[in-house]
C-alpha positions in Angstrom: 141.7 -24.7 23.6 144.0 -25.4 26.5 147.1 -25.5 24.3 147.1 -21.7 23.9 147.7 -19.2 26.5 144.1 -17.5 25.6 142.6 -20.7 25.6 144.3 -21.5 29.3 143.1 -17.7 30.5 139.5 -18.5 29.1 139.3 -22.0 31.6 141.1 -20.3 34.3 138.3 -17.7 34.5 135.5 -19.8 34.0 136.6 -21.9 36.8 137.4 -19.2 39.1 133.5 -17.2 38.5 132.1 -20.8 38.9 134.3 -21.4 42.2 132.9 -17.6 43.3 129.4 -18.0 42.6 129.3 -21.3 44.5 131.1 -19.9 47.5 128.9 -16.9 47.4 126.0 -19.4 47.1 127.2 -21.2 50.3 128.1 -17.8 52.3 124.1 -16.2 52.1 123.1 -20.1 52.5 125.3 -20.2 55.5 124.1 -16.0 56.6 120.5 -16.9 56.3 120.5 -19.8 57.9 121.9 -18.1 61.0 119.5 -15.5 60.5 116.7 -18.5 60.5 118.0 -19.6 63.7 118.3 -16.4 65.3 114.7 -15.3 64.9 113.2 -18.5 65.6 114.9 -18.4 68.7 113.9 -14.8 69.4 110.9 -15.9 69.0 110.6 -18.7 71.3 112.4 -16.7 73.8 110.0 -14.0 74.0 107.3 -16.8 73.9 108.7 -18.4 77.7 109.4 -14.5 78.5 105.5 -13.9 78.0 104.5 -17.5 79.8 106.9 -17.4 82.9 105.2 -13.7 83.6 101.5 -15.0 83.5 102.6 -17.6 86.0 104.3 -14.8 88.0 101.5 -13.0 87.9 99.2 -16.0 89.0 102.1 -16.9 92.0 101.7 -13.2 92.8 97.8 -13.1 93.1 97.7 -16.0 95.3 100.2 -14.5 97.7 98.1 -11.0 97.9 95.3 -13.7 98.5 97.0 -15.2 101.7 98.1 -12.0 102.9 94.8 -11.1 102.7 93.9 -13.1 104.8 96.4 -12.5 107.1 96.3 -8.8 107.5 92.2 -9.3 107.9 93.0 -11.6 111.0 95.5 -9.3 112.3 93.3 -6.6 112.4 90.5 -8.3 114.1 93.3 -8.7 117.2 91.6 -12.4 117.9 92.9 -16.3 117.3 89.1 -17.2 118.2 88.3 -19.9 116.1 84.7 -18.5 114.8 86.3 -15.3 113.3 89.1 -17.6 111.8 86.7 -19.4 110.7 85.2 -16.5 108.8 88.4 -15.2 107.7 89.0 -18.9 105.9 86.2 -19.1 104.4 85.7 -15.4 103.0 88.8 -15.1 101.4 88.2 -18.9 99.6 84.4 -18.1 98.6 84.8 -18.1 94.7 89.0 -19.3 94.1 88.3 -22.4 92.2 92.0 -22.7 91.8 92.3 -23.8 95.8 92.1 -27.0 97.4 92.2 -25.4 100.9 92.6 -21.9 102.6 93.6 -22.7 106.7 95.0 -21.0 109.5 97.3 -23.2 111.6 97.4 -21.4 115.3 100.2 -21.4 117.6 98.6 -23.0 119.9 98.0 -25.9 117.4 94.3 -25.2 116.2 93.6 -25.6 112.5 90.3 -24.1 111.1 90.4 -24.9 106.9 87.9 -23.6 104.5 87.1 -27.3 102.6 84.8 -29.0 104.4 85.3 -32.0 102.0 88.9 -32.6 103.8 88.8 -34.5 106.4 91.6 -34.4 108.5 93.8 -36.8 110.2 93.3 -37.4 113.6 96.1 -35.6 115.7 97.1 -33.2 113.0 99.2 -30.1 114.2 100.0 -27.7 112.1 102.8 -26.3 114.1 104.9 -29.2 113.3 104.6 -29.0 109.5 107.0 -27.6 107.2 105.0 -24.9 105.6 104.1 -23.2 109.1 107.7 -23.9 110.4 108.6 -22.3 107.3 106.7 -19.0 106.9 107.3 -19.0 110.7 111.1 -18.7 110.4 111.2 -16.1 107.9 108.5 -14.2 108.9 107.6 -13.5 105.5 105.2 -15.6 102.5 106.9 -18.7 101.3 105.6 -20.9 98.4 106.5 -24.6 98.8 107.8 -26.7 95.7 105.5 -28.4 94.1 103.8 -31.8 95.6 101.0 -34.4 95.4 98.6 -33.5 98.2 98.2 -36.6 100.3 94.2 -35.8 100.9 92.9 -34.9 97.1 95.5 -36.8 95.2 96.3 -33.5 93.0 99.3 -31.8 92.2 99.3 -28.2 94.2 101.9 -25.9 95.8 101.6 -24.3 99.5 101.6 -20.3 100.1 101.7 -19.4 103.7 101.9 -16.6 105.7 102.5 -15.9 109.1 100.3 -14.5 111.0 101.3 -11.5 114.0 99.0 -9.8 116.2 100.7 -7.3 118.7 104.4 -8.4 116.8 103.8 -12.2 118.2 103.0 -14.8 116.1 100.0 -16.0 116.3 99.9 -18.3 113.8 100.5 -19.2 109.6 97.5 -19.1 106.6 98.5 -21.6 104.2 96.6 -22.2 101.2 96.9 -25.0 98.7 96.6 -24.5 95.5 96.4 -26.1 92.4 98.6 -26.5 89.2 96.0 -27.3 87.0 96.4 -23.4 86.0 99.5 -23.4 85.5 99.3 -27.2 83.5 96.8 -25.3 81.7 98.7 -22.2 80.7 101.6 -24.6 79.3 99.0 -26.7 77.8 97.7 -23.5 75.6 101.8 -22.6 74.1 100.5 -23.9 70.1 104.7 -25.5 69.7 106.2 -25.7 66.0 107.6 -29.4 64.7 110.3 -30.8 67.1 110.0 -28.3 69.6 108.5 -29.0 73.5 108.1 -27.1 76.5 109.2 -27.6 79.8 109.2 -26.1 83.4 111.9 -25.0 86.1 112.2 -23.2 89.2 
């Protein structure tokens, strides 16, 4: 067969469809397995797209929750430590999610909603990072995570400072927990070989 010129044609073109069809085969092999890859990451990218905005939205409630408080002490016009005291433990009546609500004063009073906390002897608030913090930028800051040194659970600081008549009169800070957030990332249902993680 390959001693004639038709015979030589006849292998030439079998060899040359076979050599097509596999490199056909390979190029959809090779387009959908890009295809694969793109909507599985898609996928997982509108998955942390959907979970980074529920923790957003949870971040945000418990900042309206401290302002709350704030603007409700503000407008009473008074540090007195009853009406604090009612502030505090108003606004934490029903938040399951907080290990304290507390207002440090500036002139180192601190009245806290959890009357299982016991705190140290010569604690003032004025000297800790969260009041200093919220102090010096006037605005709501949220401390990075960190093992509370009282409950042994992992929470995260809001605070808020606290004017009345444009002085500061003192910070609410409230503590709360990350079991909801734990909780949240607990709930993603992950495929085979893929894991979840969190960053600031």
């Amino acid at each position: 067969m390959l001693k004639t010129i038709k015979g030589r044609l006849t292998v030439s073109m079998i060899g040359i469809v076979v050599v097509s069809i596999f490199m056909t085969a390979a190029g959809l092999l090779t387009i959908a397995g890009k295809q694969t890859i793109q909507d599985q990451t898609q996928a997982l990218q509108l998955n942390a797209d959907k979970y980074a905005e529920e923790i957003n939205t949870w971040i945000e409630n418990e900042k309206m929750l401290a302002c709350g408080a704030v603007e409700s002490i503000a407008a009473g016009r008074t540090t007195d430590t009853d009406y604090i005291q009612a502030v505090v433990d108003a606004h934490a009546q029903g938040r399951k999610e907080l290990l304290n609500l507390y207002c440090g004063t500036d002139d180192s009073r601190f009245i806290w909603s959890n009357r299982e906390i016991e705190m140290p002897a010569g604690y003032d608030p004025v000297q800790r990072g969260w009041y200093q913090q919220a102090a010096e930028t006037g605005s709501v800051i949220v401390t990075d995570p960190y093992c509370d040194a009282l409950t042994g659970r992992m929470c995260t600081t809001i605070a808020a400072p606290v004017y009345i008549e444009d002085r500061l009169a003192g910070v609410i800070g409230l503590d709360v927990t990350l079991e909801t957030v734990t909780e949240l990332t607990g709930s993603i249902s992950y495929e085979d070989g893929v894991y979840g993680f969190l960053v600031d």
